[in-house]
C-alpha positions as CSV (number, residue, x, y, z in Angstrom):
1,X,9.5,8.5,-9.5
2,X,8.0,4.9,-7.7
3,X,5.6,3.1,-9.7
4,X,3.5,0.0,-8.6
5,X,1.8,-2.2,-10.8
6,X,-0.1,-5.6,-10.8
7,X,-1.7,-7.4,-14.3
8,X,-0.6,-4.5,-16.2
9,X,-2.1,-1.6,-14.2
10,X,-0.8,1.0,-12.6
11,X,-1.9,1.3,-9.3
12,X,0.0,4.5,-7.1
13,X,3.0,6.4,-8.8
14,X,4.5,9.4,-7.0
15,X,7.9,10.5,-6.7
16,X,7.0,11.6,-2.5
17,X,7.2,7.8,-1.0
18,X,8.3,6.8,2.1
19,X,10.6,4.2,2.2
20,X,10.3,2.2,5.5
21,X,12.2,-1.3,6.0
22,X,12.5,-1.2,2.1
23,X,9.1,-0.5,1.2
24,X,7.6,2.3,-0.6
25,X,4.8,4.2,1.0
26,X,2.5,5.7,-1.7
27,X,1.0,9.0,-0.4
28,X,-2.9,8.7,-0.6
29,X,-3.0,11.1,-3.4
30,X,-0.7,8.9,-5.5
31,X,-3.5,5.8,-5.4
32,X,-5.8,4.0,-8.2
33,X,-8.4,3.2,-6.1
34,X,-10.3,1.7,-8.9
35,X,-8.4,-1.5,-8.2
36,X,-8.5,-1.3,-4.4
37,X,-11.1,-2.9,-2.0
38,X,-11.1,-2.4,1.7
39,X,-10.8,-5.9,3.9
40,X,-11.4,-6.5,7.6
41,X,-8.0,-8.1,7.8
42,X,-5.4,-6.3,10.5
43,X,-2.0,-7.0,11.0
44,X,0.2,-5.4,14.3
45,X,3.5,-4.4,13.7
46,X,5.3,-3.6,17.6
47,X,6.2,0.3,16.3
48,X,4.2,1.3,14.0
49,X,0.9,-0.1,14.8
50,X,-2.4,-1.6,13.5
51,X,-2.3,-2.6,9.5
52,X,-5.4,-2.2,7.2
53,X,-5.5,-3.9,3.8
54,X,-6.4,-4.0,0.1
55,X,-7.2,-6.9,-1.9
56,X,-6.2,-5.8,-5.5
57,X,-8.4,-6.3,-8.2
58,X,-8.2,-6.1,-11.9
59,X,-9.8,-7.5,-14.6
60,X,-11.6,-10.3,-12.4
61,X,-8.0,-11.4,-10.6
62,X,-8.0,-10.8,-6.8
63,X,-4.7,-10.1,-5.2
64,X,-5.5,-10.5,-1.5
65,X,-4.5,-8.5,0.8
66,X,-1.5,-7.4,-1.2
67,X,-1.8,-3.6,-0.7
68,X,-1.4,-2.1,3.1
69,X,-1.6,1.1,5.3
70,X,-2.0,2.1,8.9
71,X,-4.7,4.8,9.4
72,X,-3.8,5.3,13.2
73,X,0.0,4.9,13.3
74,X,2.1,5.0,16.7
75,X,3.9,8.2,17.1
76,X,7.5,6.8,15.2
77,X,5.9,5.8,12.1
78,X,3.6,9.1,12.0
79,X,4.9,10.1,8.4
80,X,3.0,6.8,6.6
81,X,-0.2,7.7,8.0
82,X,-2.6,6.5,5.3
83,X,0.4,6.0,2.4
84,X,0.1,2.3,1.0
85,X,2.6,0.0,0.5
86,X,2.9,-3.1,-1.8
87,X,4.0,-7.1,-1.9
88,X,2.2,-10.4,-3.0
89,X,3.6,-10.1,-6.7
90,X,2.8,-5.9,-7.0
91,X,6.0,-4.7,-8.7
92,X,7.4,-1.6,-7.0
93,X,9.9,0.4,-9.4
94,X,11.9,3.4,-8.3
């Protein structure tokens, strides 16, 4: 079972994630979306595709941008359509 949390919240826990270049992808279904606010910004990653992000927010602290997904991923990285992964301080335990 992976678990990721931030400020004492948990915010996805599933034992289906994806791990891709050592990162857990959270399937959608596994998400807190109380804590999770869409931003404009985009990353591209050369195989996989465009990133979308969360800023995580709890209890009035704003962790920017520290949640991601790809919504419209390039054929190789099809399996983490929509799963979210984690950084910027969110601790990730499997």
């Amino acid at each position: 079972m992976a678990k990721a949390s931030w400020n004492g919240v948990v915010l996805a826990e599933s034992d289906d994630t994806i791990i891709v270049e050592g990162n857990h992808y959270f399937p959608p279904q596994a998400l807190n979306r109380d804590f999770l606010v869409e931003t404009d910004a985009h990353t591209i990653c050369p195989w996989k595709g465009t990133a979308s992000y969360y800023d995580i927010v709890v209890d009035g602290a704003t962790n920017s941008g520290a949640a991601w997904y790809y919504p419209s991923p390039k054929p190789a990285a099809s399996d983490i359509k929509d799963h979210v992964a984690f950084w910027r301080g969110v601790k990730v335990e499997a």
